[in-house]
N, C-alpha and C positions, 0 to 999 in steps of 0.2 A: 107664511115665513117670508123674511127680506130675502130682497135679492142675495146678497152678502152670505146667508143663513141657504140659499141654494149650495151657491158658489161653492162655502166651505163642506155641504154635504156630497158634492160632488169629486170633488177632489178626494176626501176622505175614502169612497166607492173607488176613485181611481187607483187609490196607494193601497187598498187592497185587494183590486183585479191583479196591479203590478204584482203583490208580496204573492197572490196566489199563483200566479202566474210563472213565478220564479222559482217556488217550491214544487210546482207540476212539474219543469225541467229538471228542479236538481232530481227531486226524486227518479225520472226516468231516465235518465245516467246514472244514477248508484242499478237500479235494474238492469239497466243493458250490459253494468259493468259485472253486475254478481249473475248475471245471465252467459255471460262467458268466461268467467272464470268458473263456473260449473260447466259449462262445454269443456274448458282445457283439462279440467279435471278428469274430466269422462272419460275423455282420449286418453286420455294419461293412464288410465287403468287399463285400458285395454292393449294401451301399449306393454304394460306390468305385466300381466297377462298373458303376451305374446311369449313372452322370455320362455318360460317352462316347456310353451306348446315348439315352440322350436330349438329347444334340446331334447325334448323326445324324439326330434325327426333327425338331428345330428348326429344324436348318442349311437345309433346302429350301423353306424357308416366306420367310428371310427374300432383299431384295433391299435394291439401294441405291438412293436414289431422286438426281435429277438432270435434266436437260434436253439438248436433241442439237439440234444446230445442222451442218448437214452442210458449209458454206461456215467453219466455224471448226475452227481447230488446236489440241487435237485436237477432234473432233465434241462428244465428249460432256463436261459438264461436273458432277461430282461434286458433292451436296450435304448428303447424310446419310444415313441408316439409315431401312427402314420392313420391314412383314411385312403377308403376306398372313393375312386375318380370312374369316369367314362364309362365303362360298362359293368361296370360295378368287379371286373376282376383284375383292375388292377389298385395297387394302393402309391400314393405320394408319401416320401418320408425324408428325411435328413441323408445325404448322401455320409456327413458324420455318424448317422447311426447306422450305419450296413458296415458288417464287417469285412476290414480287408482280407482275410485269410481267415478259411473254417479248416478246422481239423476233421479232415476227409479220412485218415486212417479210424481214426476213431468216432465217422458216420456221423459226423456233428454239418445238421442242416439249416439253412437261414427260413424263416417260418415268422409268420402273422400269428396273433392270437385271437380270438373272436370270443366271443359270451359274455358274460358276469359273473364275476367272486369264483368260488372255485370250481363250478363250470364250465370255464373258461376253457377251448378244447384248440389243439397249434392245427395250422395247415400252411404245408410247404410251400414256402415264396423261390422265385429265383428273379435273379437282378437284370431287367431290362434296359434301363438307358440310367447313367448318371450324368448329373452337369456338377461337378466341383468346385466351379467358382462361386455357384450361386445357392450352395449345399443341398442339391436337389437330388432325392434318387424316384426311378422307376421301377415297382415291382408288378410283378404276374401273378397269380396264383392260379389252382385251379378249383375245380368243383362250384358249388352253388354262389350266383354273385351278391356281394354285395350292396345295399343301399349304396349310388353312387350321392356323392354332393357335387352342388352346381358351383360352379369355376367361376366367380366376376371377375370382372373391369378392373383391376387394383389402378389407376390412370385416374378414378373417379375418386376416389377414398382424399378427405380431405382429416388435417391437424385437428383434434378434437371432438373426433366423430367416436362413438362410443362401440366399441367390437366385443365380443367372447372369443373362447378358445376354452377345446376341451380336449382333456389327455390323462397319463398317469404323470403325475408329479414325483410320485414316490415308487413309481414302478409297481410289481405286484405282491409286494410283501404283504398285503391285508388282502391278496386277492385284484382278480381282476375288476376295479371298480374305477370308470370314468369320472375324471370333474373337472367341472366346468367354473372359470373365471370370467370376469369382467374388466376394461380396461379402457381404455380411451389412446387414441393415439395422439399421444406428446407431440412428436415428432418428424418429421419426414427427413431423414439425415445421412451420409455417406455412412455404411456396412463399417463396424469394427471387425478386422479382419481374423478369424479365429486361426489358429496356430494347424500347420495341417504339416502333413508328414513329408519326405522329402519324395517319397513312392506319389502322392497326390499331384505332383507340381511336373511343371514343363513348362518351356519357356513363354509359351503363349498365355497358358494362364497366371505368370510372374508377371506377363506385360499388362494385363487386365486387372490384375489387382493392384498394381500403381495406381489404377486410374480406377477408384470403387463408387459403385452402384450405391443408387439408393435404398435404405429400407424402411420398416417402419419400425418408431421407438416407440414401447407401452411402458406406462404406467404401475401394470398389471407384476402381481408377484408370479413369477413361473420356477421352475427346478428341471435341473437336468432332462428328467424323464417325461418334460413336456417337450423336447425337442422334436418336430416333428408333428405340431398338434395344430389343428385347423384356424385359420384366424376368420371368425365370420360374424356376419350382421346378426344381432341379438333378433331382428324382426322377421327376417327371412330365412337364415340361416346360410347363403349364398356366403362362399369361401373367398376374401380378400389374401389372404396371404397365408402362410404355414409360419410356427414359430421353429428359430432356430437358435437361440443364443440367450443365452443372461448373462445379465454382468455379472460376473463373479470378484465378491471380492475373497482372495486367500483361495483354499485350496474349496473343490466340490463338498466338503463337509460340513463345510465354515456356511455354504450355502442353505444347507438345511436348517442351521441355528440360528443364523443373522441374513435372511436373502434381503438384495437391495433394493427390489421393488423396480428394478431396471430391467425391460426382455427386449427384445429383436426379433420382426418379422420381415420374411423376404414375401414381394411381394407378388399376387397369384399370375402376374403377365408372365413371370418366369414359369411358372407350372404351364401355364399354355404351351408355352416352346418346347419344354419336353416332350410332353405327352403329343406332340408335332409328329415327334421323332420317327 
């Protein structure tokens, strides 16, 4: 062969080292890429996964709080959502759901509910510390404790971080049965202040509600009867904040039919200060 007739078979070897050359890189980047996108996959399930395994560990903590009147049809009367904290005997709930005045002539007690469906068996609470501004109550109870849940940081909880919450929404009319939502927090935004009675207020709490805390605002659809219901990490189960509020548009009935998809959580540094107390 001429020289020429090297030259041009060499070059030829060259532009095909190069082509092969460039197809071994692209190919091991489409690999490394479909190699971690089946890792994020993987995790990804097992983060799916997690959800279920930690509302079996939630769901026993939490109860419905109410009052039991044994001369009234039926006994027990529904009021909201609470969970057992600290040593498993006491419970966190809405200082709006405990009621101001029980009728004591006619032996009507303020009472937790515990079990599922109609199983579900009351045991006597009585009211240990409330915080008003920040609709926070303390209950006791006595006998066997329950699963307490762990209390976080709410300080660490950032806009867009994905939470649950589980409670009765609809109270116990189908029975006592827990459910659990998902939600994200929207918002980190000053409390809309809910309407409290003229017995609730004092000057010092008029002077603190001029100037309102922060809370957190969901996404999440909630109902009345979630008031009171734990706001915690899908992964761990560890309690950022308690829900107390939906926006309501119209009257609480209007909520059942059309809710807004709007809730409010206070956030768990306030349950720390009570349970302080």
């Amino acid at each position: 062969m001429t020289d020429d007739g090297c030259i041009c078979d060499r070059s030829v070897i060259n532009v095909v080292r190069l082509l092969l050359d460039s197809r071994i890189k692209r190919c091991t980047v489409e690999f490394i890429g479909i190699y971690f996108l089946a890792l994020c996959c993987h995790f990804g399930s097992v983060s799916a996964n997690e959800f279920p395994q930690t509302i079996e560990i939630v769901r026993p903590s939490i109860v419905a709080i109410g009052t039991v009147m044994q001369t009234r049809a039926p006994p027990a009367n529904f009021l909201g959502t609470g969970f057992a904290v600290g040593d498993g005997l006491h419970i966190i709930t809405n200082a709006h759901v405990v009621p101001q005045n029980l009728n004591t002539e006619k032996k009507e007690s303020l009472a937790i509910f515990v079990g599922r469906g109609a199983a579900a068996k009351a045991r006597f609470a009585t009211l240990v510390e409330m915080d008003v501004e920040h609709d926070l109550a303390l209950l006791k109870i006595s006998g066997e404790p329950l699963p307490a849940l762990v209390i976080g940081d709410s300080d660490t909880v950032k806009e867009g971080e994905t939470v649950a919450f589980t409670g009765f929404p609809i109270g116990m009319v189908l029975g006592l049965y827990p459910v659990t939502h998902q939600a994200i927090i929207s918002a980190i935004t000053p409390i809309v202040i809910p309407a409290l009675s003229t017995k609730q207020l004092d000057i010092n709490v008029v002077k603190r509600l001029r100037a309102p805390y922060l809370v957190f605002q969901l996404d999440g659809t909630a109902y009345p009867g979630n008031s009171g219901s734990p706001l915690f990490d899908p992964k761990t189960g560890k309690v950022f904040g308690i829900l107390n509020m939906v926006f309501v548009k119209g009257t609480k009935e209007n909520v059942l039919a059309h809710p807004s998809g709007i809730s409010y959580a206070i956030p768990s540094n306030y349950i720390h200060a009570i349970m302080k107390r």
